[in-house]
N, C-alpha and C positions, 0 to 999 in steps of 0.2 A: 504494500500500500504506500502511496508518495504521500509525504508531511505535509503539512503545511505550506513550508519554506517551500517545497520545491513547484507548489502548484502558484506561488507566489512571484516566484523567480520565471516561472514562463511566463505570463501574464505582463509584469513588471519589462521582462528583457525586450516583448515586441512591443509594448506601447509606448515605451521610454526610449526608443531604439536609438544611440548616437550614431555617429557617421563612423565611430571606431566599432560597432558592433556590425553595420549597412555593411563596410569591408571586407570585413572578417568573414560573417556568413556569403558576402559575393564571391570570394577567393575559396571556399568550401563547398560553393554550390556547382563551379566549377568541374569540379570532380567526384559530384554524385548525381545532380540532375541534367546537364548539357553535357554529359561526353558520351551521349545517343547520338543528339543534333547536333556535336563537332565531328563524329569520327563519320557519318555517314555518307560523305562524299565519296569513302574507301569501295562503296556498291551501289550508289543514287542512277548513276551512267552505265557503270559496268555493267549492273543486269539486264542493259537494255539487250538483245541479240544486235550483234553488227548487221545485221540486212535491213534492220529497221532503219538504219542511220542512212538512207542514202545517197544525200546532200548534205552541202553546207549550209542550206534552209532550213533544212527538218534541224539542224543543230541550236539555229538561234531560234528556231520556234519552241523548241526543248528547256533549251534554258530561260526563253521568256515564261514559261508556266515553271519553272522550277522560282525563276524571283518574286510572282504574283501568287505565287502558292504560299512562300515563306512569309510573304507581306498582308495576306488576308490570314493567313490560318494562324499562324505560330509567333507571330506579330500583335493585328488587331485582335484576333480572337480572344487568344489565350494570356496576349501580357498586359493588354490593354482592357479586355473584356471581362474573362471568364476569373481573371486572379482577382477580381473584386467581390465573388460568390462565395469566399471562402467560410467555413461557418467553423467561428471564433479561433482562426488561425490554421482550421485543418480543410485539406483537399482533396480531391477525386469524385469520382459520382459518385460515392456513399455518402461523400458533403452532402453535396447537392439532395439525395436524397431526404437525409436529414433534414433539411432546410424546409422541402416540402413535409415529409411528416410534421414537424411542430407548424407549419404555420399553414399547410392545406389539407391536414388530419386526415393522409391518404397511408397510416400506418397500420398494417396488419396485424399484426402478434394482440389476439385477444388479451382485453383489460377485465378485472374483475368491478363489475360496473358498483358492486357494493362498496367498492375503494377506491372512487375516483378523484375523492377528496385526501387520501390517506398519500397517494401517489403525484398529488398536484406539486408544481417544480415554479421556483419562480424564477422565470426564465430571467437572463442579465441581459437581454436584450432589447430596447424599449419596440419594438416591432408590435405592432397590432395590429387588425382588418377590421377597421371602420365601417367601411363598406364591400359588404360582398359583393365581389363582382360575380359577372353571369358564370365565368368561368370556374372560378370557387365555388361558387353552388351546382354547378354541374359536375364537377369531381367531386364535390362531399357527399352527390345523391347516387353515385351510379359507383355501385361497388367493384365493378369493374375495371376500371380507371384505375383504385388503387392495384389490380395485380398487377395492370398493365403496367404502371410503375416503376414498381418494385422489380418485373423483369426486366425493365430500361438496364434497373440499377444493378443487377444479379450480368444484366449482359454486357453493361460494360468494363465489370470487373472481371469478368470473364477476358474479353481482349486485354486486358490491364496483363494477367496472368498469361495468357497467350501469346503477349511481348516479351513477358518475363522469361518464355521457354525460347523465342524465335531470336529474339535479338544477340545474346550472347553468342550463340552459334553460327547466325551469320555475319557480326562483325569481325568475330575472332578466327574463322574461315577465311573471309575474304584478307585479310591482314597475314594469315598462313601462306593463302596464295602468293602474295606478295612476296614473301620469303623465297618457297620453290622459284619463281620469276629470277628473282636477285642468284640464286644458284647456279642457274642455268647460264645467265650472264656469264659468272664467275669460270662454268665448266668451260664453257665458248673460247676463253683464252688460253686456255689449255690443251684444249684437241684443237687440233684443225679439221680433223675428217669431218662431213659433214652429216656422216652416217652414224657415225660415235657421238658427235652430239644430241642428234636425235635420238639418239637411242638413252644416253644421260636425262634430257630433258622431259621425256617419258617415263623414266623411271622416276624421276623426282617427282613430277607432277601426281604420280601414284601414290606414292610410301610418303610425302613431306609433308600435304596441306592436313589430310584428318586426321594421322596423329597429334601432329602437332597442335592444333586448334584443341584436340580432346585432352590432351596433355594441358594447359591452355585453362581451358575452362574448369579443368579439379582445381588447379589452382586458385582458379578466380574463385567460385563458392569457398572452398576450405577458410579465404579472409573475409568473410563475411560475417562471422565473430565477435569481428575487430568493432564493430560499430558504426555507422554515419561518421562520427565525428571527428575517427582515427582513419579510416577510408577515406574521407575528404581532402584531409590532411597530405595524406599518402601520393594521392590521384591527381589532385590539383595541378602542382606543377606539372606533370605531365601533359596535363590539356592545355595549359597556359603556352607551350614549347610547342607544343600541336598548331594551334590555333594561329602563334606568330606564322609557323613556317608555313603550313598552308599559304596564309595570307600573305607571305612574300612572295610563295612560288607563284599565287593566283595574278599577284603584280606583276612580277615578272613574263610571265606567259601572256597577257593582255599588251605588252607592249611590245613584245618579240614577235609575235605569232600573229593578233589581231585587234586592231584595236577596235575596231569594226562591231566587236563585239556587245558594248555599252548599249549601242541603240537596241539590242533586244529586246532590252525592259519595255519598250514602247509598247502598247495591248494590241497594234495592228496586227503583230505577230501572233499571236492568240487567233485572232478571227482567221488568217491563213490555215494554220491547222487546220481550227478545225473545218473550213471549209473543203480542204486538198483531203481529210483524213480519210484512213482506211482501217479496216479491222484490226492489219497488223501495228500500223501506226497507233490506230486511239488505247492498243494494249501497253504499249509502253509507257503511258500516263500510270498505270500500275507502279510502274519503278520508278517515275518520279515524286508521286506522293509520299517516297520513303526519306525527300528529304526534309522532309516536316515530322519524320519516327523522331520519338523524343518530347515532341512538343503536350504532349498529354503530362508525362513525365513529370512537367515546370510545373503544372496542377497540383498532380498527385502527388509531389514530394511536397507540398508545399508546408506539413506540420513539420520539416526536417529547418526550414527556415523562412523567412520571413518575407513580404511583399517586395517590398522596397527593394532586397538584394536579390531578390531574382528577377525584377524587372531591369533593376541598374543593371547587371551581368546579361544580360540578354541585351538591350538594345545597346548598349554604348561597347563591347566583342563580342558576343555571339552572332549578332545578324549581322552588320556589316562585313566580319572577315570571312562568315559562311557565303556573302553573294561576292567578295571577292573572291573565295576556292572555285565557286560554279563557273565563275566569268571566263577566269583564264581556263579550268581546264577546257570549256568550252570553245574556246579562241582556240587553242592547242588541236583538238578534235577538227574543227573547221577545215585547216588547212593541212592535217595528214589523217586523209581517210581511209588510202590506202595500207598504209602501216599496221601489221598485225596488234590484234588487243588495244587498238587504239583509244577506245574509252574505257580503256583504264586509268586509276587516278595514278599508281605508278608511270605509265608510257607518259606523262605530260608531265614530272617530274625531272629537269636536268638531269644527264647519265651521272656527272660526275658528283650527286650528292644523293643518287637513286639508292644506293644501300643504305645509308644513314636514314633515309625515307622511309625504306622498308622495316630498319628496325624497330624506328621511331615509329611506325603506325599499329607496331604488333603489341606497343603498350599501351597505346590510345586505344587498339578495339579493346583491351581489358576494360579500361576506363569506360570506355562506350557502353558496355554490359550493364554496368553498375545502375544506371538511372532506370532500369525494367525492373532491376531485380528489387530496388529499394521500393519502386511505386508498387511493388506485385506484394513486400510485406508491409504495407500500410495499409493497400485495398482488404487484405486477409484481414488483419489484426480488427478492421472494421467490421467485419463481416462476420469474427467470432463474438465481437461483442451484440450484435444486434441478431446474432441466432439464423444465422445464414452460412455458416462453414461450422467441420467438427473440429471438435476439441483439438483444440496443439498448446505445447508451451509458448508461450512468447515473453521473449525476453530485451529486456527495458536499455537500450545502451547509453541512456544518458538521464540524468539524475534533475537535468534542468531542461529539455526538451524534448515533451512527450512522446511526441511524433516518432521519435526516432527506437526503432524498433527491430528485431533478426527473432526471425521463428524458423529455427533448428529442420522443425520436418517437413516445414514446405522448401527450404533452404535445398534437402538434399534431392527430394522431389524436384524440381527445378531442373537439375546437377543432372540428374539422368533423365530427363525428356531432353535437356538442351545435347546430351552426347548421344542422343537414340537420334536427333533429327541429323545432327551433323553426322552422324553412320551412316545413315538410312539412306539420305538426301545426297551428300559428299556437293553438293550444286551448288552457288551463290544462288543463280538464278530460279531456282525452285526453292530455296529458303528465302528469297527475296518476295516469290509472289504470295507464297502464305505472310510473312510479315508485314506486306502493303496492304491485306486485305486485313489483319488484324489493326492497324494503326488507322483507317480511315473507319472502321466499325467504332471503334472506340471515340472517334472525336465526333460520328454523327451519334450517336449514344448521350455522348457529353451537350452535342446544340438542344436534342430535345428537352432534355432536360433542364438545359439552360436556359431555355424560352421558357417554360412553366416556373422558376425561378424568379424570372421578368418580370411575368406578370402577377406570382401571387406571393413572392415575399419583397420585389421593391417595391410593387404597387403602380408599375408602369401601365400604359394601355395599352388593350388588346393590340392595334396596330405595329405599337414596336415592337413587341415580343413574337406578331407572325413574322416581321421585317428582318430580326435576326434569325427565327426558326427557316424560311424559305431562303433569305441569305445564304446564309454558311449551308444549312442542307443543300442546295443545289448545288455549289460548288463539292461537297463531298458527295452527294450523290452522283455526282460526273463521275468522280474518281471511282468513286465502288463499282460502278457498272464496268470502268476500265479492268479493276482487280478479279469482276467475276468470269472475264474474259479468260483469267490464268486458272480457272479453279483445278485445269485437270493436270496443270504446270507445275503442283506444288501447294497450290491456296487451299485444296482441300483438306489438308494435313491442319488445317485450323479449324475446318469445322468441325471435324472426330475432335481434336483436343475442346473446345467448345462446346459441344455434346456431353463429353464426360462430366467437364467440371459444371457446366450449370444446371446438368442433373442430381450432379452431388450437391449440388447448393439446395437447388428447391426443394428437394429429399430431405435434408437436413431442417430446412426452414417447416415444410412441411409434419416432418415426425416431430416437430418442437410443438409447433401449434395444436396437431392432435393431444400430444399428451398433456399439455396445458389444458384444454378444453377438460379431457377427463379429469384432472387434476381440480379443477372446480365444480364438476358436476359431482363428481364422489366426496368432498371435502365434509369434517364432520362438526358442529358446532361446538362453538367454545364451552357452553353451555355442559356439554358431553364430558369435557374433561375437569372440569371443574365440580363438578355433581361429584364426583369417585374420591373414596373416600377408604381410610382403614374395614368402616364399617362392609365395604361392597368388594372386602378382603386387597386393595392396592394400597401399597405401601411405598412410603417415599425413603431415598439411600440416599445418605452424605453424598457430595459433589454436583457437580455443573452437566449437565446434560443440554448440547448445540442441536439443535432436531434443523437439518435444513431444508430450504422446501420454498418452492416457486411460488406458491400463492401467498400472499399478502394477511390476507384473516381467514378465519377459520383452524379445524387443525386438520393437517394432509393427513390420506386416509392411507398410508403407510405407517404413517408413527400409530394412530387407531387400532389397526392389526398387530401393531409391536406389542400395545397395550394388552389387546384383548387375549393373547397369547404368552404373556408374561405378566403379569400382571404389577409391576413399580417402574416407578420414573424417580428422578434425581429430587433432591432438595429446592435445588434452583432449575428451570427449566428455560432457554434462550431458545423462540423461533427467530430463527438466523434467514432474512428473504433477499435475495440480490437481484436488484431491478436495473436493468440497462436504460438510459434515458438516448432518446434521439439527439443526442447534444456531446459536442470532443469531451468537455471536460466538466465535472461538479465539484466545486471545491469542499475542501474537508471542513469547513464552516456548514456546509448544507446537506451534508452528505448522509446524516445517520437518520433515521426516525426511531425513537424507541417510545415503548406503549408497555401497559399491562394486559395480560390474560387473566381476568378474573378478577380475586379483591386481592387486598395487595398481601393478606397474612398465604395467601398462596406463593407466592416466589416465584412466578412464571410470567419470563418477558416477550416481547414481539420486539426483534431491530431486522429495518430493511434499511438498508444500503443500496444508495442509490450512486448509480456510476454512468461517466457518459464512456463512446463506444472508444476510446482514445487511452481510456485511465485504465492502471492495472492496479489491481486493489487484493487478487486473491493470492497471488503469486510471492506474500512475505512470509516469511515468518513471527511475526509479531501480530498477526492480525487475531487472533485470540483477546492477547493485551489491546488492542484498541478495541473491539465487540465488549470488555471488560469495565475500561475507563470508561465508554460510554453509558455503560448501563450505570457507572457511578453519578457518573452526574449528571442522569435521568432523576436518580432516588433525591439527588438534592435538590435539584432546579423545579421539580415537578408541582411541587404549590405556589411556585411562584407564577405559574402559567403564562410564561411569555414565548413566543414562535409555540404555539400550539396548533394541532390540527384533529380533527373531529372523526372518528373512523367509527365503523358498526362497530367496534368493543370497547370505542370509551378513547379518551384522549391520548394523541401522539404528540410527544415533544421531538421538535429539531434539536441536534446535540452535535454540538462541534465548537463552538466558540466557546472560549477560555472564561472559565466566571471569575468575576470582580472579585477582587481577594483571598480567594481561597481555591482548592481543587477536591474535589469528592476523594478521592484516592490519590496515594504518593507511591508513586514507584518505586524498589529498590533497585535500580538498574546493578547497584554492586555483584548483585548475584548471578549475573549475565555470564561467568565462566563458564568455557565448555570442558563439557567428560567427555561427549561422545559427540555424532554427528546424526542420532535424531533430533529431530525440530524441536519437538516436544514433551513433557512428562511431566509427571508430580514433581512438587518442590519439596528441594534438598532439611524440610524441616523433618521428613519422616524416609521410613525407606520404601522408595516404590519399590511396586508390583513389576517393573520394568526390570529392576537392579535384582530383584532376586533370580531374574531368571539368564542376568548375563546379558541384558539387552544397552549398549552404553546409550545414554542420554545427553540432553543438553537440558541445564534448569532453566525453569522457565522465569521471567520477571514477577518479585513478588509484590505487593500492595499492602501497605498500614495505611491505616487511619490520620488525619491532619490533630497532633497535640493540641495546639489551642488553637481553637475555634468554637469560641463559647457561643455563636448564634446556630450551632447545627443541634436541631433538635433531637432527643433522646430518640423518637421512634426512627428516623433518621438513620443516627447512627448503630442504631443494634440490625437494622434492616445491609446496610455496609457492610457491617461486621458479621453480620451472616454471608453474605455475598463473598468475601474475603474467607471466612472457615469454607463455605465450600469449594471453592477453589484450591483449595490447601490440601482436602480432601479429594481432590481430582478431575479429570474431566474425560467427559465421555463425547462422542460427536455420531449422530442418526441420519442418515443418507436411506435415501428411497432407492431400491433396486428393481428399475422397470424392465418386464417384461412383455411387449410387445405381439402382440396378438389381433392378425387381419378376423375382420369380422365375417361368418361366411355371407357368400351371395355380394359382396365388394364386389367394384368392377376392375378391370385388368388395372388402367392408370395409375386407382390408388392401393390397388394389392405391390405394383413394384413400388412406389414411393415408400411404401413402409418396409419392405424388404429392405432398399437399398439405405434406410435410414439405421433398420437394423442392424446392415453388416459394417456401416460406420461407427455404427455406437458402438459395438464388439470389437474391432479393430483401431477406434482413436483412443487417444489417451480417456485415460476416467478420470472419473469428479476426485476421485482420495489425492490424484498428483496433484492437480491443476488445485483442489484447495488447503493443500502440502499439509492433507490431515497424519498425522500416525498412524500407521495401520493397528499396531495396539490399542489404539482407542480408539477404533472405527468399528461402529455396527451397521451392518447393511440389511434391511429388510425387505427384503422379494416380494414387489406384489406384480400381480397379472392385468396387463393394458388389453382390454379386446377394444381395440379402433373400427 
């Protein structure tokens, strides 16, 4: 769980941002988010087929939609347009989704309508809807709108991941090739036969590019570890040395080669095309939308850093030294068409600094990777919060910037689809036409969504929000129809990857929602557990009992059957709820709700924890101690009745802010030495049941009571001090173990959705790692789901 401070320190670092912070983060975005869209010159041309090329016209008509593409798409759109969507500093379409959930209430995942108030969030944003527009009441009434949605938002994270598999493999390929190239070179002054070099040159071209790239790419994943912020660090200068020398050789070649070249920019060249075009020509608009791959990237990375420095690092080097690389190599192309491999971004590099090129590009496509694979674990991490991908570890690389994140099992996932396409494929230009088809899906993904943004969180009119939705769609819809031209080239290898993952998505999303629903249909009244009694033979045992459980009120009909079957529960009883809010971040001022079940000589609490889709809260080890502190100074605050809220069992207190003068509980952090390297156990005032059996421990933090503090009333503190004895006495923690069971006479659709929700849940990590319970003190009780 992140403190205070550190939810403090992000908030604080981007709104207070100086020009030594704007730097900082532009010099580090350098080499996480733009070494897509610096290294992709290495395949933008190349993968066009040379027959395509067959003038010096079709060359500046190429590069004219190569500069009018970088200037509407990845320019206006995305640094000008779309980085202004951001919801409270995070990016990607799951933003964007968000955005519409709170403010066009097109969110799925059933609420418990009994705790709508229990769950009410006060949002930090002053945004409201005044006036509904036609458009907001027409999504609020047609339940279909929302699924339609939510698959915008499931498909364009989909291509987010898609990039995350394509792009590594074919930059770091195309950058191999480059190598074999420089070899071959090298062999040439060494033989003279002309039949031995051939025959060098072929064997190289065999055995160099897809080792080497797969070689290459373990590398790349294995530093993935490292963090955003040691990666940046690392990678930066490299694109910084990229980016010049491109940009010198693009000057160079424009005034050697052609200068002629500058008037392409003019749009008359556009109209040419496409009036001359032909099937084979308007396929090559495929390979040019690739050099816009990246530009999604500047989005979705954007919790990694701030507006400001990814806009300054884009427009003042990113795009201008990008339309000087296109320029000149295009000048270069113009006038030797003959020349084998001629659009190649090697062949337009002078001979005598062409090896330094080639080695120099083979750590830019590394760099180049980096910006898929960062947006592919931010889309995820989004997506396990909001109950749309299964269980994975995700693990936190910085302690002051949320956003920045590495999840272990998609990490290696990744690692072997990017070395199955580079086997598979061995092509630039069939890994080229699935990657153009993933990178234009994704940004028309991102326009829709981007227009219902427009119009129903800035409050724009209908007209401007068709004006960018037909806009930018048309010009991406040009593109895609180019891309579906290649489906059989290569582009199909994304829609099977496409199919899997956003079957696993809506499965997942799917078997969550079923089992919620049941989960409230079956729930059993508080009333239930509070009636039982010694008399009705149930008995209460020293220590703390965590029962956790997705509903809100009532009590889950898992711990019921625990009951009914065992008959005691603990002295103190904690329902423990974790609710995902549509929002990056809820700070730990707002974050806790704690309530009672029942009267209070019962000792049974309700805390939900409320997290937005950005925060990782379950992933510490201390979070016991904070579900602990909280419930303390529930017991204190609670007559005071300030931030209260009204739920069917009686009043919830907000717990997070520090009380005036005093604290419910004091921690001994001194007892924080480790014996062993579980998480958790009884404290060292007696001897656990862990230690006798040889199991080493870590003590857990202990709590007394505040010395003087003469205004804490007696019932107060014996209510405390009972809380404290049970904890001393131990703690136990209650997990629902579902068993999932299709209903007979279902129809095909949702007999697979719950199958394949089943064989994730069986197969992803479970709920004991992800809420790093002990398995010594984990009880799981089996109940039967018929969906």
């Amino acid at each position: 769980m992140d403190s205070p401070q550190s939810h403090g320190t992000f908030s604080d670092e981007f709104k207070r941002e100086t020009w030594k912070h704007t730097l900082l983060f532009s010099f580090q975005s350098l080499g996480v988010i733009y070494g897509q869209i610096s290294t992709a010159p290495l395949y933008v041309l190349g993968t066009i087929p040379a027959n395509d090329l067959k003038s010096d016209e079709t060359v500046y008509e190429l590069f004219s939609f190569i500069f009018w593409t970088m200037t509407i798409i990845s320019l206006l759109k995305y640094a000008f347009i779309v980085l202004k969507a951001d919801d409270d500093g995070e990016g990607g379409t799951f933003a964007l989704y968000s955005l519409l959930c709170r403010h066009a209430k097109v969110g799925l995942l059933p609420i418990d309508t009994s705790a709508n108030e229990v769950m009410q969030y006060e949002v930090r944003s002053s945004f409201k809807v005044n006036v509904k527009s036609r458009a907001w009441r027409t999504i609020a009434k047609h339940k279909s709108s929302h699924y339609f949605i939510l698959f915008l938002a499931l498909f364009g994270s989909c291509m987010t991941i898609g990039e995350g598999v394509l792009t590594p493999a074919l930059s770091v390929l195309s950058a191999s090739s480059g190598i074999q190239r420089s070899l071959s070179y090298m062999s040439h002054k060494y033989f003279s036969s002309q039949r031995k070099q051939e025959s060098i040159s072929n064997t190289l071209e065999r055995y160099v590019p897809v080792p080497t790239a797969c070689a290459i790419l373990v590398c790349l994943f294995m530093l993935q570890h490292y963090g955003t912020h040691k990666i940046g660090f690392m990678f930066a200068p490299i694109i910084i040395i990229w980016l010049l020398f491109i940009g010198g050789v693009g000057i160079y070649n424009i005034f050697y080669w052609n200068k002629q070249i500058i008037h392409a920019i003019l749009p008359v060249y556009l109209y040419r095309f496409v009036r001359n075009t032909d099937i084979g020509s308007w396929r090559s608009l495929g390979s040019i939308i690739l050099c816009v791959a990246g530009s999604e990237a500047i989005f979705a990375d954007l919790g990694h850093f701030s507006k400001k420095s990814i806009k300054i690092a884009f427009v003042c080097l990113i795009y201008p030294v990008l339309i000087l690389c296109y320029a000149g190599q295009a000048a270069y192309m113009s006038k030797n068409l003959h020349v084998e491999d001629f659009n190649n971004l090697t062949e337009s590099v002078p001979r005598s600094i062409r090896h330094f090129f080639s080695l120099l590009s083979l750590f830019a496509s590394v760099v180049g990777s980096q910006a898929t694979i960062t947006a592919s674990f931010s889309i995820i991490n989004q997506c396990l919060a909001l109950n749309c991908f299964p269980r994975a570890k995700v693990i936190h690389t910085s302690d002051k910037i949320h956003g920045q994140v590495y999840i272990p099992d998609v990490n290696w996932l990744l690692m072997i689809l990017s070395l199955t396409v580079t086997i598979g494929f061995h092509d630039i230009v069939r890994i080229g036409n699935a990657t153009g088809l993933a990178v234009i899906s994704g940004m028309l993904i991102t326009t829709c969504l981007m227009s219902l943004v427009i119009a129903l969180y800035w409050e724009k009119n209908f007209f401007l929000s068709s004006c960018f939705l037909i806009f930018f769609g048309f010009v991406e819809t040009m593109y895609l129809s180019a891309c579906m031209l290649n489906f059989h080239k290569g582009a199909w290898y994304l829609v099977v990857l496409l199919a899997l993952s956003l079957t696993l998505m809506l499965a997942w999303h799917y078997g969550t929602v079923k089992k919620y629903e049941y989960d409230l249909q079956n729930k059993v009244s508080t009333e239930w557990l509070t009636e039982l009694g010694p008399g009705l033979g149930v008995s209460r045992i020293p220590g703390i009992g965590f029962i956790y459980t997705d509903i809100v009120t009532g009590i889950p009909a898992f711990f019921s059957h625990f009951i009914a079957n065992l008959p005691a529960f603990h002295q103190v009883l904690i329902f423990v709820s974790f609710k995902s809010l549509a929002e990056p971040h809820v700070p730990p001022s707002r974050r806790y709700l704690i309530g009672r079940v029942g009267p209070k000589d019962y000792r049974i609490y309700r805390c939900i924890v409320r997290h937005g889709y950005c925060d990782h809260i379950r992933d510490t080890d201390d979070f016991e101690e904070k579900i602990i502190r909280s419930i303390g100074e529930f017991i204190s605050m609670e007559e005071s009745d300030f931030e209260s809220l009204t739920s069917p069992e009686g009043r919830m207190v907000v717990v997070g802010k520090p009380l005036p003068g005093h604290n419910a509980l004091i921690p001994l952090d001194d007892t924080d030495s480790t014996v062993g390297s579980a998480s958790l156990a009884n404290n060292d005032s007696q001897i656990s049941p862990l230690d006798k059996i040889g199991v080493p421990v870590k003590k857990k933090v202990r709590f007394m009571l505040p010395q003087n503090c003469p205004q804490m009333r007696v019932s107060v503190r014996d209510e405390l001090q009972e809380l404290i004895d049970a904890r001393e006495s131990g703690t136990a923690y209650f997990l629902g173990q579902s068993h999932l069971i299709v209903r007979e006479g279902s129809n095909f659709l949702k007999r697979f959705l719950i199958k394949t929700y089943i064989f994730c849940d069986k197969n992803c990590r479970q709920p004991p790692v992800a809420l790093n319970i002990p398995h010594a003190a984990l009880v799981e009780v089996g109940m039967v789901y018929t969906i």
